[in-house]
N, C-alpha and C positions, 0 to 999 in steps of 0.2 A: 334632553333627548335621551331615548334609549336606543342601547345597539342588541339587536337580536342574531348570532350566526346562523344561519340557514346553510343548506346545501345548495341554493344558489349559486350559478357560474357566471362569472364574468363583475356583473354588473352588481351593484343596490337597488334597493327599493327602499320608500319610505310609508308608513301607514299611519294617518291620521288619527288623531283620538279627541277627545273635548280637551284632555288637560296634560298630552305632551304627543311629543313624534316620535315615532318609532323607528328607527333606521335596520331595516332588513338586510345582513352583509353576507359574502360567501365568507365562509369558514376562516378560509386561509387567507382571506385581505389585511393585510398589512393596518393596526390604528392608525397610525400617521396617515396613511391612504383616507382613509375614512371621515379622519377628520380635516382633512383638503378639502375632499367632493363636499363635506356640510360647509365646510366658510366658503366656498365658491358659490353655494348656492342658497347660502341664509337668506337672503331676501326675497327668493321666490319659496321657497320653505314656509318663512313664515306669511308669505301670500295667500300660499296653498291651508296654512290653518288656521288661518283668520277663516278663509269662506268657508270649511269646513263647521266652524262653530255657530255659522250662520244660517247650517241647513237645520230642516227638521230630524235628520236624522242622528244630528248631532245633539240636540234634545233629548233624544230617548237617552242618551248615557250618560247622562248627571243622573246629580240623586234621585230615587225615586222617592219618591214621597208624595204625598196629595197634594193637588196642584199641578205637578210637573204632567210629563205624559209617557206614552211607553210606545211604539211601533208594534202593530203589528195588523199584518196582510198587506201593508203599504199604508194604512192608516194612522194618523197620529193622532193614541185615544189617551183623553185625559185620564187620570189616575184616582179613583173618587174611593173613600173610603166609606165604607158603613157598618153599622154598631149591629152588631149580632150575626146570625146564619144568612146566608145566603138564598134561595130558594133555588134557580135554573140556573143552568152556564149556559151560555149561546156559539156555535161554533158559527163565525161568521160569514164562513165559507160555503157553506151550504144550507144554513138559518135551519138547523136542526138542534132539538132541544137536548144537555147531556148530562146526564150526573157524574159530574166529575171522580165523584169520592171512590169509584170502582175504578179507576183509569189511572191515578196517577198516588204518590207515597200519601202514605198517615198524617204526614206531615202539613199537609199544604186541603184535606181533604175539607170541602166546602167554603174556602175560604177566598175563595178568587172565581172569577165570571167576567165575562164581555159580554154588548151589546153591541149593535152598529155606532152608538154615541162613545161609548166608556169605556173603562178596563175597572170592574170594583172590588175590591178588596174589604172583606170583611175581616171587624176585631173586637173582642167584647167590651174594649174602652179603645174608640179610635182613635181620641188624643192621645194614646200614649204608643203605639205601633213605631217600631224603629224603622228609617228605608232599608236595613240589611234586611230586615222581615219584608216589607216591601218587594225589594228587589230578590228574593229569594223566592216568593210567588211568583213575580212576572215571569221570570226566568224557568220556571218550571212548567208556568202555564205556556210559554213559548216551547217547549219540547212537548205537551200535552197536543199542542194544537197544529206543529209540527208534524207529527206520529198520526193522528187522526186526518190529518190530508191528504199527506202523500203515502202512506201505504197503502191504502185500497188505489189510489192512482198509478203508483206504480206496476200492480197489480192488472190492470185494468191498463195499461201501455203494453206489457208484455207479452199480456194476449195477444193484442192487435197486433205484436211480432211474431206471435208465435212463439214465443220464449218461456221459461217459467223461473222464477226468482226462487232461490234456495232459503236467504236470509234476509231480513231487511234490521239494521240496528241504528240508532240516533249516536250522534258522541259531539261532543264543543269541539271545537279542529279552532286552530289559529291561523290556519291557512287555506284550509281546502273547504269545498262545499259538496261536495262528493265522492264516492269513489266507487269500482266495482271491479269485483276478483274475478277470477276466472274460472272461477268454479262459481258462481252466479250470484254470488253475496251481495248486495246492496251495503250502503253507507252513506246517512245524510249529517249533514250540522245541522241542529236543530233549533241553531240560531238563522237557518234562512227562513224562518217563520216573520219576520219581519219586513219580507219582501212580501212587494208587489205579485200576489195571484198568479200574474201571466209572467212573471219570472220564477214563482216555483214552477211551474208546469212544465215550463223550459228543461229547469235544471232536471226534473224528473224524467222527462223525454230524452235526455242527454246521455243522465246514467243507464235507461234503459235497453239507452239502444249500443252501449259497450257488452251488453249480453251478448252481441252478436259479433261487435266489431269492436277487437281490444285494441285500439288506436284512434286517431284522429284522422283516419285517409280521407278520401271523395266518397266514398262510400257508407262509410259511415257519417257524414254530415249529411248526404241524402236519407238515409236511415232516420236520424235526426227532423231534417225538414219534412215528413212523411206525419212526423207525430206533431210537429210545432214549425206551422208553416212562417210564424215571425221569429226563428230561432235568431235569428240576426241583430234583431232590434233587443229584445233579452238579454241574451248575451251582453250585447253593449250596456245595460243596465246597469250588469250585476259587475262589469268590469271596471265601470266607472263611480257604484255606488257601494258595492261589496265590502271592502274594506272598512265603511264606516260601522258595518253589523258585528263586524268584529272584537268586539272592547271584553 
């Protein structure tokens, strides 16, 4: 197990992973505390990551390699490699055709695509591609596909408020899945690219509507239900599924 200190008060948290648990502590908690609450609760711990390794989403975080598979939209697409260029990428969210090689680094340019079936990866000898190459595509095709969803949605949320967004920027967060300043900045993880559709849209309606309403009142969750009338059901998604997008 690992311990992470957070600014958390009071209590722990722990965060599932495929290949250890993560114990999220306040600061100032005492080891010896810490490690009480784990031996008091080893056997529902490790209850809790047993069924974790048993979901699909705990799949997407092993190796990537061909065969395995990767998340994303909610979908668990195989990972298929092929020998040469690529021709189209497929954004699957709105089955519009992209050339990726303008949108995201040098690095990664034609070498990755989705379908509604697959996730493929191109290499000019497939047998020999490492999963760090691998997963250093997915990973970036996940903030490519991230960036191309929800900004023009956010966009397109704030209208309908009457708001106008100053900035919108992607970043990995290890804890948060959004945020927004008060001078109008947007901020997504653009690892929620592996959620379910109707849970980004949520998240999108959520930050959008802190443009207005810098808190969590009645008001601003009507704000909220206004853009995403299942914010409820969402919500519980990403509260109960969140943590596993995080590795």
């Amino acid at each position: 197990m690992k311990i992470t200190r957070t600014r958390r008060q009071g209590s722990i948290a722990f965060r599932f992973n495929s290949d250890a648990i993560e114990i999220l502590a306040p600061h100032n908690m005492p080891l010896a505390e810490i490690h009480q609450l784990v031996a008091e609760n080893r056997q529902w711990l490790e209850q809790q990551q047993q069924q974790h390794c048993n979901t699909p989403m705990a799949a997407a975080q092993q190796a990537f390699q061909a065969g395995k598979s990767a998340m994303l939209f909610g979908q668990q697409l195989p990972i298929v490699l092929q020998v040469g260029p690529l021709d189209v990428s497929h954004n699957i969210s709105n089955d519009i055709s992209n050339d990726i090689s303008n949108d995201i680094s040098n690095d990664i340019n034609n070498d990755i695509s989705n379908n509604s079936q697959q996730i493929l990866v191109s290499h000019p000898q497939a047998s020999t591609i490492q999963s760090e190459r691998i997963q250093a595509l997915v990973t970036a095709y996940w903030r490519y596909q991230a960036e191309q969803t929800m900004t023009p949605l956010s966009h397109k949320l704030a209208e309908k408020l009457g708001v106008s967004i100053k900035k919108i920027s992607y970043r990995r967060t290890k804890s948060k899945w959004g945020h927004c300043t008060t001078d109008g900045e947007l901020q997504y993880n653009w690892m929620i690219a592996q959620a379910p559709l109707d849970v980004i849209y949520y998240l999108v309606a959520h930050e959008t509507s802190h443009l207005i309403h810098h808190d969590h009142s009645p008001a601003f969750w009507n704000c909220v239900a206004s853009l995403c009338p299942d914010w409820k059901k969402q919500r519980r998604w990403l509260k109960e599924h969140g943590s596993w997008l995080m590795f």
